[in-house]
VOBAKOL-179224 format. One line per field, with one value per residue: residue in one letter; chain; x, y, z of N, C-alpha, C, CB in turn; residue number from 1. Coordinates in steps of 0.2 Angstrom, whole numbers, always signed. Glycine has a CB too. Layout:
// VOBAKOL-179224
nuba = (A_...) .
baba = (A_...) .
n.u = (X_...) .
n.v = (Y_...) .
n.w = (Z_...) .
ca.u = (X_...) .
ca.v = (Y_...) .
ca.w = (Z_...) .
c.u = (X_...) .
c.v = (Y_...) .
c.w = (Z_...) .
cb.u = (X_...) .
cb.v = (Y_...) .
cb.w = (Z_...) .
seke = (NUM_...) .
// end
This chain:
// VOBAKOL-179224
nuba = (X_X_X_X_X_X_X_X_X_X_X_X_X_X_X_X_X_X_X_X_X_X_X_X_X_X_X_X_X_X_X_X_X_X_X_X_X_X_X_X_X_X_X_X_X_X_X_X_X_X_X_X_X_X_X_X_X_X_X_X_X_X_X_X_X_X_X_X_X_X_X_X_X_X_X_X_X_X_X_X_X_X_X_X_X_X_X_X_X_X_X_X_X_X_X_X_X_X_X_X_X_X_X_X_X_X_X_X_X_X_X_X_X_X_X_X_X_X_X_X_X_X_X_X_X_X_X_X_X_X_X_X_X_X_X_X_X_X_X_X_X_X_X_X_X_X_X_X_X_X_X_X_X_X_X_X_X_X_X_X_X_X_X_X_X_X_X_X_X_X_X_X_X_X_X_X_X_X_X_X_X_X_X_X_X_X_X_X_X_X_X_X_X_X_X_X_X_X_X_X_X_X_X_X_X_X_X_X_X_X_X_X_X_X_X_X_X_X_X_X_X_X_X_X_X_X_X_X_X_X_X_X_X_X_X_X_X_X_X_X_X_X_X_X_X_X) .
baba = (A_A_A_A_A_A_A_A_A_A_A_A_A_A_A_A_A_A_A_A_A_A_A_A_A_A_A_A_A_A_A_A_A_A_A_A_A_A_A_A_A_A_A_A_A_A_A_A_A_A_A_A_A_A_A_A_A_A_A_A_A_A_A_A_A_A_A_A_A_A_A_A_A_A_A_A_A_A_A_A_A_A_A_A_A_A_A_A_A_A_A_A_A_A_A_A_A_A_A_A_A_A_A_A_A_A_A_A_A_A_A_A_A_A_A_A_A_A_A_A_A_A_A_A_A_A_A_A_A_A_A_A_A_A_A_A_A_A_A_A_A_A_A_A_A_A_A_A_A_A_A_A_A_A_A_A_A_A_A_A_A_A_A_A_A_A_A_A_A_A_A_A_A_A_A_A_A_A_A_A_A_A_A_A_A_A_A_A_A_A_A_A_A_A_A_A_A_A_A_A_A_A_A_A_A_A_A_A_A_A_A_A_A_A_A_A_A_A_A_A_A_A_A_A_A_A_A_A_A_A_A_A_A_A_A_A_A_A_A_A_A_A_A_A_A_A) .
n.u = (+87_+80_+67_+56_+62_+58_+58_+66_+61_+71_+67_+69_+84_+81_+82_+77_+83_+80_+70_+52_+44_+30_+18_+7_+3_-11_-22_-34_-48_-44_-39_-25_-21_-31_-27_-14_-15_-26_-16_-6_-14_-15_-3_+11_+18_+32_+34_+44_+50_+45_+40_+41_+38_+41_+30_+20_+5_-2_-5_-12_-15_-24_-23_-30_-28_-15_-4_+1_+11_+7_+12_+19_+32_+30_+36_+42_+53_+56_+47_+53_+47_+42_+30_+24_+12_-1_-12_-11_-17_-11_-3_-1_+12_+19_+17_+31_+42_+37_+37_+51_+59_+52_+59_+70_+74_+70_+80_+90_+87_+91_+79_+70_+61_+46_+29_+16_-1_-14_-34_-44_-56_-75_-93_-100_-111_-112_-115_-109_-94_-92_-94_-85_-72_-57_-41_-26_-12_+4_+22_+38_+50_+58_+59_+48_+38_+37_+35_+23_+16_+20_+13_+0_-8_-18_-11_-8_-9_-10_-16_-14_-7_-7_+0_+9_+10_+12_+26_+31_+34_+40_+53_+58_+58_+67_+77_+80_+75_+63_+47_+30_+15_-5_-18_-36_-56_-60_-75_-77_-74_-75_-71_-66_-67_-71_-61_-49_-47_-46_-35_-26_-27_-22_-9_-4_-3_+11_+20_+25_+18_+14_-1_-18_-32_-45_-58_-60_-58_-68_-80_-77_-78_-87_-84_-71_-71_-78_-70_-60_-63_-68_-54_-48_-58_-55_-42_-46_-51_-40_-32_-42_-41_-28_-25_-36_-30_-15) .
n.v = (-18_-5_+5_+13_+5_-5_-21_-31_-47_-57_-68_-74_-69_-57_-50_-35_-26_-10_-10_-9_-2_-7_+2_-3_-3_+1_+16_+29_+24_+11_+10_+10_-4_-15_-15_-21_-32_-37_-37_-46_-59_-59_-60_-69_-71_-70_-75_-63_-59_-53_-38_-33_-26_-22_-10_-14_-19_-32_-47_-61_-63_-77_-86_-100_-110_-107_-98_-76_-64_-49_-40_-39_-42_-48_-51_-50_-56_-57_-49_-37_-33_-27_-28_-22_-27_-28_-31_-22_-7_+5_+17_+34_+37_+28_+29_+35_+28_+18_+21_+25_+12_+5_+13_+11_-1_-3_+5_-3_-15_-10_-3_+9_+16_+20_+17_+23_+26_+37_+41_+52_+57_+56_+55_+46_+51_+57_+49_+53_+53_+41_+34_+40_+37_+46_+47_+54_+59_+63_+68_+66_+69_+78_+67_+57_+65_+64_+50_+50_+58_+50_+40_+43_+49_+59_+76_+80_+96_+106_+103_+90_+79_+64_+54_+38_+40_+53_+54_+46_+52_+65_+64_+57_+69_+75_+69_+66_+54_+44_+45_+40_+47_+39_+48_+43_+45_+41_+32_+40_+30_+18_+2_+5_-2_+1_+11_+3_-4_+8_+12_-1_-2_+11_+6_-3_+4_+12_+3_-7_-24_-26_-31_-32_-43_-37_-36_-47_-42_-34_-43_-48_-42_-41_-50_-50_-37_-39_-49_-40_-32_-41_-43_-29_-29_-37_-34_-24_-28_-35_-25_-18_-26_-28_-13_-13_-28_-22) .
n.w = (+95_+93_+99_+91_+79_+65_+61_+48_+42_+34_+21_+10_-3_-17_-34_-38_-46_-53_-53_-45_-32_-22_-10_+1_+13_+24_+21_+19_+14_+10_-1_-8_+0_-4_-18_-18_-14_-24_-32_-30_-29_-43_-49_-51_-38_-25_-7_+1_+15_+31_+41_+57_+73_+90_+92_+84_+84_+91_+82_+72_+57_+49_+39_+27_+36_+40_+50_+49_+45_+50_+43_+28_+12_-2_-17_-35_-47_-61_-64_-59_-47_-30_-15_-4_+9_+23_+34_+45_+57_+58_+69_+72_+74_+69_+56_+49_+54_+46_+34_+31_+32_+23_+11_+13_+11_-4_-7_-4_-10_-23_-32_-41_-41_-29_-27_-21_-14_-9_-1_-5_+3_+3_+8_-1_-6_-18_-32_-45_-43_-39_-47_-60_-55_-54_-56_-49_-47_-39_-39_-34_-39_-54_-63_-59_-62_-74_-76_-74_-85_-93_-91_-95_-82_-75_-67_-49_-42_-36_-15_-2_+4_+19_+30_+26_+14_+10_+20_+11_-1_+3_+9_-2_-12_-5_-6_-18_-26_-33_-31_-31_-31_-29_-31_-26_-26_-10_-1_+13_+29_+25_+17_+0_-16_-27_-30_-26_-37_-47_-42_-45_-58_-64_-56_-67_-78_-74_-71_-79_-83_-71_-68_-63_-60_-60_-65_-58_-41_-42_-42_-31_-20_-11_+0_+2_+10_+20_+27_+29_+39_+48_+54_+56_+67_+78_+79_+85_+97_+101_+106_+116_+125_+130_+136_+146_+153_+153) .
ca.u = (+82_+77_+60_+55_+63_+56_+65_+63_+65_+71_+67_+76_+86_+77_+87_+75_+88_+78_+61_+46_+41_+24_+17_+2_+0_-17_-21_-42_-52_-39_-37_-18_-21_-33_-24_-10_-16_-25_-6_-2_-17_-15_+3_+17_+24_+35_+32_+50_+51_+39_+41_+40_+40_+36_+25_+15_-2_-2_-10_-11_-17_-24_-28_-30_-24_-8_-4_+4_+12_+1_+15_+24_+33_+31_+41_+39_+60_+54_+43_+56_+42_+41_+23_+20_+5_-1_-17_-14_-20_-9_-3_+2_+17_+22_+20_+37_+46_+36_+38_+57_+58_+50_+62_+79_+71_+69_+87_+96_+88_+91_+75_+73_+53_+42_+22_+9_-10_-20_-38_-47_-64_-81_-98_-106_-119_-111_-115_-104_-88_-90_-94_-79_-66_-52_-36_-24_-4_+10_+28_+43_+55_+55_+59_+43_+32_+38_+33_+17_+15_+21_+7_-6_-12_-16_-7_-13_-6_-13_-19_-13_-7_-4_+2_+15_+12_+15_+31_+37_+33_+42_+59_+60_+59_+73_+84_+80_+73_+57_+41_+24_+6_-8_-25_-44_-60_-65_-80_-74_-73_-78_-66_-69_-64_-69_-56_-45_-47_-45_-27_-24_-26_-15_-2_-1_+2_+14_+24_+21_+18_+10_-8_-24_-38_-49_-65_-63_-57_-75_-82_-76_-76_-91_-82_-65_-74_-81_-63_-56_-68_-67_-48_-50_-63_-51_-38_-48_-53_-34_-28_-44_-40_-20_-28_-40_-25_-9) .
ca.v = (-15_+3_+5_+11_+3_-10_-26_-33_-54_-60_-75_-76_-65_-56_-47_-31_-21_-6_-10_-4_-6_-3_+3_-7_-3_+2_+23_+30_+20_+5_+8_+4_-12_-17_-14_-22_-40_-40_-38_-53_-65_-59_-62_-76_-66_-76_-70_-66_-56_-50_-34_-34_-23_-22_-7_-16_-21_-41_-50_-66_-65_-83_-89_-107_-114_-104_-91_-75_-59_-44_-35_-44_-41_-52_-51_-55_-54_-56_-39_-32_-29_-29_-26_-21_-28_-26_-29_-15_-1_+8_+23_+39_+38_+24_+33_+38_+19_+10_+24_+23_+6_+4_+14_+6_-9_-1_+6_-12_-18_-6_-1_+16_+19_+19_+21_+22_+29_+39_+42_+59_+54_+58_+53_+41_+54_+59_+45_+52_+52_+34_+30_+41_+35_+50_+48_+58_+57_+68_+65_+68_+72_+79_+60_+54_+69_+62_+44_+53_+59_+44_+34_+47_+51_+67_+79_+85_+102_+110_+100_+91_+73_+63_+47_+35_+42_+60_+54_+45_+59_+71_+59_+57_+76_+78_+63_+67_+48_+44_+41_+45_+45_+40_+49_+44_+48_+36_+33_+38_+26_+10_+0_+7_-9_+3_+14_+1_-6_+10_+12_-5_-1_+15_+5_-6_+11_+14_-3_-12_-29_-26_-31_-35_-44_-29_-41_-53_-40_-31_-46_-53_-36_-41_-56_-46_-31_-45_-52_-33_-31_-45_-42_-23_-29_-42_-31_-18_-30_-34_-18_-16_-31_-26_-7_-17_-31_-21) .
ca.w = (+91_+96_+102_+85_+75_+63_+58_+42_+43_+26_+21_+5_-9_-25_-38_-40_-49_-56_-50_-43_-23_-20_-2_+3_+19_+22_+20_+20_+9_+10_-10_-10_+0_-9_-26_-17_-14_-30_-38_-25_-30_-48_-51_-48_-33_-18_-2_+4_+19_+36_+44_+64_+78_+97_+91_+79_+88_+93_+76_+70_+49_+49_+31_+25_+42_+43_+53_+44_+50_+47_+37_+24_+9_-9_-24_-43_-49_-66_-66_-54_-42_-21_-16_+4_+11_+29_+37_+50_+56_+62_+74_+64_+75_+66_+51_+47_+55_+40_+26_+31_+32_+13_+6_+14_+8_-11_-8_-5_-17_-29_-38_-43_-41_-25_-27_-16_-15_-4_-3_-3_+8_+1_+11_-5_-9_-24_-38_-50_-41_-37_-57_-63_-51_-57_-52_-49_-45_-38_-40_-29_-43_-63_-68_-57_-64_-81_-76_-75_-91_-99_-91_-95_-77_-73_-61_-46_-44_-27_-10_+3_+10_+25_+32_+24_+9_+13_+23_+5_-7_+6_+9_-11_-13_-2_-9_-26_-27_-37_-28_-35_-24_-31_-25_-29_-23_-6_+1_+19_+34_+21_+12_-8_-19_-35_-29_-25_-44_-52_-42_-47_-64_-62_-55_-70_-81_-70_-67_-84_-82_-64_-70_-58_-63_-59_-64_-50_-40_-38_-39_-21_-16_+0_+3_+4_+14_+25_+29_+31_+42_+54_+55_+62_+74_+80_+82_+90_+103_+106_+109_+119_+131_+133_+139_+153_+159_+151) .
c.u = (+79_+70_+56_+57_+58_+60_+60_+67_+63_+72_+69_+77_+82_+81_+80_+77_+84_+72_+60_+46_+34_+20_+10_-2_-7_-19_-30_-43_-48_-37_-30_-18_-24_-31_-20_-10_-21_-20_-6_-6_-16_-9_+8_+20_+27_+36_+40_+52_+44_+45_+38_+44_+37_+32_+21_+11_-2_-6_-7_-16_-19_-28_-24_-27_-16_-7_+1_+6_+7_+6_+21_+26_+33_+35_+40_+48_+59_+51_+48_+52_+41_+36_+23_+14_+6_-10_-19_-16_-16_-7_-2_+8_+21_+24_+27_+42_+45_+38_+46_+61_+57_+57_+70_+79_+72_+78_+93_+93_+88_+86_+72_+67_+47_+34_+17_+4_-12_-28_-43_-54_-68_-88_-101_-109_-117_-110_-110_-97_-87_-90_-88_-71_-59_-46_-32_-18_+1_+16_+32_+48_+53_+57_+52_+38_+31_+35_+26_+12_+14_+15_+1_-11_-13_-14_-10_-5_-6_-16_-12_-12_-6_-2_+7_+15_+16_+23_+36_+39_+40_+49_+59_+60_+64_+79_+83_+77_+64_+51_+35_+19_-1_-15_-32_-48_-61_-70_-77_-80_-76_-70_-70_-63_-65_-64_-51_-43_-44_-35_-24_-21_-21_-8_+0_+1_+9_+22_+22_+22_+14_+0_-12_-31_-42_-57_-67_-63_-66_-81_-83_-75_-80_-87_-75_-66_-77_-74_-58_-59_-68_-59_-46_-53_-58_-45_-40_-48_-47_-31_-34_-41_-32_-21_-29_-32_-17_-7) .
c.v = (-9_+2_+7_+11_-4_-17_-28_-42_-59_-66_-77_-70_-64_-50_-44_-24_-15_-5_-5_-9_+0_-2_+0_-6_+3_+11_+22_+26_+13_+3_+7_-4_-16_-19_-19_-28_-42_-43_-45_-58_-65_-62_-68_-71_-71_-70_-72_-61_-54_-44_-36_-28_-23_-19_-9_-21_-29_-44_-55_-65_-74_-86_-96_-110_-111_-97_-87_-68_-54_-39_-41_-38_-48_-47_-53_-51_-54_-50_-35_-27_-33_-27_-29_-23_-30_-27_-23_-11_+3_+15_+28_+38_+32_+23_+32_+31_+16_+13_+23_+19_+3_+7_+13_+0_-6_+0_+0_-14_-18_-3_+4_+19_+16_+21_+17_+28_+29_+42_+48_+56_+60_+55_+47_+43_+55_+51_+44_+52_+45_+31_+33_+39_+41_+51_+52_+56_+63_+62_+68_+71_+73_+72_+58_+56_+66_+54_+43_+54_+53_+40_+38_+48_+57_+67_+81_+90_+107_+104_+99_+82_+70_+58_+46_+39_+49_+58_+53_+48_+64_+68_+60_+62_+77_+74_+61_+57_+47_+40_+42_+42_+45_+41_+48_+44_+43_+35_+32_+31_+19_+10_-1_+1_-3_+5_+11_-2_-1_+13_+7_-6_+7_+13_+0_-3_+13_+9_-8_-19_-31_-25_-34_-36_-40_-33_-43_-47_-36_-38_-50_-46_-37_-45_-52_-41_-37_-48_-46_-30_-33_-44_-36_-25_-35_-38_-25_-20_-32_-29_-15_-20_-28_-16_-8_-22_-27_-15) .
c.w = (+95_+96_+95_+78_+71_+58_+51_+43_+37_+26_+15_-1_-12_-26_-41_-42_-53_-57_-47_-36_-22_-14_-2_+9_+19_+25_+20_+14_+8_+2_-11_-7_-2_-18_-26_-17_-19_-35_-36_-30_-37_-53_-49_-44_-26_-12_+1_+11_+24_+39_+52_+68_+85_+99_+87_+85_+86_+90_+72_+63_+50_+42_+29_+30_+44_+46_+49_+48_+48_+42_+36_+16_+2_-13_-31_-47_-57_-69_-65_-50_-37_-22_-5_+5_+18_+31_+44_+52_+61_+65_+71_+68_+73_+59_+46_+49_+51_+34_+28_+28_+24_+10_+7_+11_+1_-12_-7_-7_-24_-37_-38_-43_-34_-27_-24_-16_-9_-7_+1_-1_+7_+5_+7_-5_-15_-30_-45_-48_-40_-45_-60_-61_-55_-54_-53_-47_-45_-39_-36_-34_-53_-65_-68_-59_-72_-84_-78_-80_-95_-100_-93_-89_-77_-66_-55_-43_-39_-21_-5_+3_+16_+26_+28_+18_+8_+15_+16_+0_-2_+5_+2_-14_-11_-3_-16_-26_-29_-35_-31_-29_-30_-29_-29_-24_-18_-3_+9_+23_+32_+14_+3_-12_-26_-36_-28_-33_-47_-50_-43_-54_-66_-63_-61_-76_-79_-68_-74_-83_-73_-65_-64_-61_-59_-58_-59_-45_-39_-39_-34_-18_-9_+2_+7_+10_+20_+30_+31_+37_+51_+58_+61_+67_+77_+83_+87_+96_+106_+111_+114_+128_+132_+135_+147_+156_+156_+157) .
cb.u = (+77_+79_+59_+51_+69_+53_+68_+66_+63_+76_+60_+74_+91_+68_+93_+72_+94_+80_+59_+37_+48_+21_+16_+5_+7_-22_-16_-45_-51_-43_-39_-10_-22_-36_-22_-10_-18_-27_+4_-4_-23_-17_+6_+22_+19_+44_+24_+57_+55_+36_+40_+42_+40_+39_+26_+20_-10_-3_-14_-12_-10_-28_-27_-27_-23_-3_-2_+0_+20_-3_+19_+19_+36_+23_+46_+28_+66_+50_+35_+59_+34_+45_+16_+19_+2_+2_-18_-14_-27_-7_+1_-2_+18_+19_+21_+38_+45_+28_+36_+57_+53_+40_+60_+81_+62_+64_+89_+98_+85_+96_+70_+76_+50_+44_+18_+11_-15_-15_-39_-48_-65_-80_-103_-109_-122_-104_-120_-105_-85_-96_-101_-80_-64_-55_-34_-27_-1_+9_+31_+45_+63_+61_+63_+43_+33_+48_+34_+17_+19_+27_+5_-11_-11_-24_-4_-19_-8_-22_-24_-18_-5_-7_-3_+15_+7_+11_+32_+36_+20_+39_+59_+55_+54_+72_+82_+91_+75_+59_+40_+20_+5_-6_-24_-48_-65_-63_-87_-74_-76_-89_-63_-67_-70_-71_-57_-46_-53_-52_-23_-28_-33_-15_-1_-4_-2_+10_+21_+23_+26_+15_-8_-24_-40_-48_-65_-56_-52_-79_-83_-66_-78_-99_-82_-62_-81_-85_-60_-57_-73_-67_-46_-55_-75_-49_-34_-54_-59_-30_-26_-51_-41_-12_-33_-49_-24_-8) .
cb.v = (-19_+9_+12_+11_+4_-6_-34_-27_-57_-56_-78_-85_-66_-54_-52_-31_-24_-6_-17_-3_-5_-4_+10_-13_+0_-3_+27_+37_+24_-3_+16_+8_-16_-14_-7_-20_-42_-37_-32_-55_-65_-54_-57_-81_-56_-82_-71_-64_-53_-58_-29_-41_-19_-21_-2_-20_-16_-45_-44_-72_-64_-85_-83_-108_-124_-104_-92_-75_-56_-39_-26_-54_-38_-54_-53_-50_-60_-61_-35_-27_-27_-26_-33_-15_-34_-17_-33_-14_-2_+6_+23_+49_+41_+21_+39_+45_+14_+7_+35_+23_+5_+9_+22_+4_-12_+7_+12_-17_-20_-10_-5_+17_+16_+21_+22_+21_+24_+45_+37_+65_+52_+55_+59_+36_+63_+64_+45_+57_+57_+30_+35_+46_+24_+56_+44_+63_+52_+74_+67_+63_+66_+86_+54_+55_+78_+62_+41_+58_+62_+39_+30_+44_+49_+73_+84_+80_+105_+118_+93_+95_+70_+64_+42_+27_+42_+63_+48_+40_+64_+74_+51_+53_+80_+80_+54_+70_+45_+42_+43_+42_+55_+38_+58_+38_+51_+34_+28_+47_+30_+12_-8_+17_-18_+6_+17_-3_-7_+14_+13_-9_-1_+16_+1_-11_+19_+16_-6_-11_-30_-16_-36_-31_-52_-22_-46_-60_-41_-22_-46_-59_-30_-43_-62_-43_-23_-52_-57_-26_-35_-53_-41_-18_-32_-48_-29_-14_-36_-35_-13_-16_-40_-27_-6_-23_-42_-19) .
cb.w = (+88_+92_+109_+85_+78_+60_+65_+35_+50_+20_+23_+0_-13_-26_-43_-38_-54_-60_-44_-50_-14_-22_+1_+4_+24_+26_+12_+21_+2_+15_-15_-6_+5_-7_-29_-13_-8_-33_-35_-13_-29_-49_-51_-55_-27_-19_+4_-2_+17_+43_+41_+66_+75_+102_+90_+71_+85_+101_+71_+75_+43_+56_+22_+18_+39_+37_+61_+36_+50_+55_+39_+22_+11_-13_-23_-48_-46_-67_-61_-58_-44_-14_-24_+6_+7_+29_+39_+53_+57_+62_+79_+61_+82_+67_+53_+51_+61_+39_+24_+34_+36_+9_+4_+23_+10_-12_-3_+0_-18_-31_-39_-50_-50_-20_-34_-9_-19_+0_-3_-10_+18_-7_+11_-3_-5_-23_-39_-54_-36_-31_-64_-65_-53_-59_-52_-47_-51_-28_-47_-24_-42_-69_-66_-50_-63_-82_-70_-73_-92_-99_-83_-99_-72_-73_-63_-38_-50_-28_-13_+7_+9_+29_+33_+23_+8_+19_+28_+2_-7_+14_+12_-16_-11_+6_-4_-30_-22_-44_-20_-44_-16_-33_-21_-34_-27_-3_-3_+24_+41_+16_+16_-12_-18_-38_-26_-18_-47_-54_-36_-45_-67_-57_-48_-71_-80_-65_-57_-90_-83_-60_-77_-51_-63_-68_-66_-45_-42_-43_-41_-18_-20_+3_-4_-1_+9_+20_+23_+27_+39_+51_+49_+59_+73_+75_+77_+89_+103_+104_+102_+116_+129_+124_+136_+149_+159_+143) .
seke = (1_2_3_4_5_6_7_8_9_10_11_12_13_14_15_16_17_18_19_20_21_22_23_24_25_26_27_28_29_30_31_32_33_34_35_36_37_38_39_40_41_42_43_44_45_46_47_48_49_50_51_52_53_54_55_56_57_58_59_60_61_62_63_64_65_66_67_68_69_70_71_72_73_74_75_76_77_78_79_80_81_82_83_84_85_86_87_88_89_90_91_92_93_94_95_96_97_98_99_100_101_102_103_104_105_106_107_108_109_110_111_112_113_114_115_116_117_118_119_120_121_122_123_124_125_126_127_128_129_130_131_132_133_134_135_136_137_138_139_140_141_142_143_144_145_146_147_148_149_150_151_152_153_154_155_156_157_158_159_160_161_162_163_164_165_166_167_168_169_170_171_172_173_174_175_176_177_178_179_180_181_182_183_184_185_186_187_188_189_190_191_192_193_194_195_196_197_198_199_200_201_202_203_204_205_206_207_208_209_210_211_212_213_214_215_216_217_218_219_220_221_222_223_224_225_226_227_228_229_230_231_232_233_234_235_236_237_238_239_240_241_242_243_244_245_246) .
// end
């Protein structure tokens, strides 16, 4: 395995012939992972694969006594939906080895629509951009912009993205393959749970059958931001100690 390269270690078949895969991995505001593992909690999904690599920063996920990778993939063969999820936080030069990675994964399993969400960071002074949550969605091809339409999102039409997202929007432009992005407002350098709701709800315009109890969903929102929390600071302190003895 090439230095970075990312393996993918499948732990059993799904037949997501013409599905949707959705990126998880965590962007500002952590509004796709968040939307991400509502889907998980909310739907009958089997967790069929972990990603790994020798660049991915040394972290043990520990929930309910088990240990877990920090990126994984679930599945739900009935919806025809994969769902990326990732606690990490990672390097921008990793960027481009995970957007990749997702859409070689989409391409062997044959489903015809990638989406993921980024977040435009806001301070929290403004009260009404956190009440109207307004989302917005680019397309990588005239089908994707069409997906758009159908779900009634609006367009966004001038700006700017970065990270995975950006990598998967730009790749699907130049492989003619049908990515979307979806962008709301985040309250920077804090994890926005409304924001993560109202791309959760997006994504079920978008992926029908891809529903998230939204309710619960702001209501565990300190509890969750409490456990996002701990995770980061865990990882920051590894990657502090392999600095000091590495």
């Amino acid at each position: 395995m090439a230095e970075h390269d990312i393996e993918i270690r499948k732990i059993k078949d799904v037949n997501l012939k013409g599905g949707v895969v959705i990126d998880g991995f965590p962007s500002i505001g952590l509004a796709n992972a968040i939307a991400s593992e509502c889907l998980i909690h909310s739907l009958k999904t089997e967790f069929v694969a972990v990603l790994d690599s020798p660049l991915f920063p040394p972290l043990s996920v520990i929930r309910n006594g088990t240990p877990n990778f920090p990126a994984r993939i679930y599945a739900n063969e009935q919806l025809k939906l994969g769902i990326f999820v990732s606690e990490l936080n990672l390097a921008p030069t990793l960027h481009r080895p995970v957007a990749d990675t997702m859409l070689r994964w989409a391409f062997d399993n044959g489903c015809d629509l990638v989406i993921s969400a980024a977040g435009i960071p806001y301070d929290g002074s403004d009260p009404t951009a956190q009440a109207e949550q307004q989302v917005y969605a680019v397309g990588s091809t005239k089908n994707a912009l069409k997906r758009i339409a159908e779900a009634g999102i609006a367009r966004l039409d001038n700006g700017s993205i970065a990270g995975i997202p950006a990598i998967l929007l730009n790749e699907g432009a130049w492989r003619n393959f049908d990515v979307i992005v979806l962008l709301v407002r985040v309250i920077k350098d804090a994890p926005d749970f409304r924001a993560g709701a109202a791309v959760a709800e997006s994504l079920g315009k978008l992926a029908p059958g891809a529903s998230c109890d939204v309710g619960s969903l702001l209501k565990e929102a300190e509890v969750m931001e409490t456990t996002l929390k701990k995770i980061r600071s865990d990882q920051a302190e590894s990657l502090r100690q392999q600095e000091m003895y590495g």
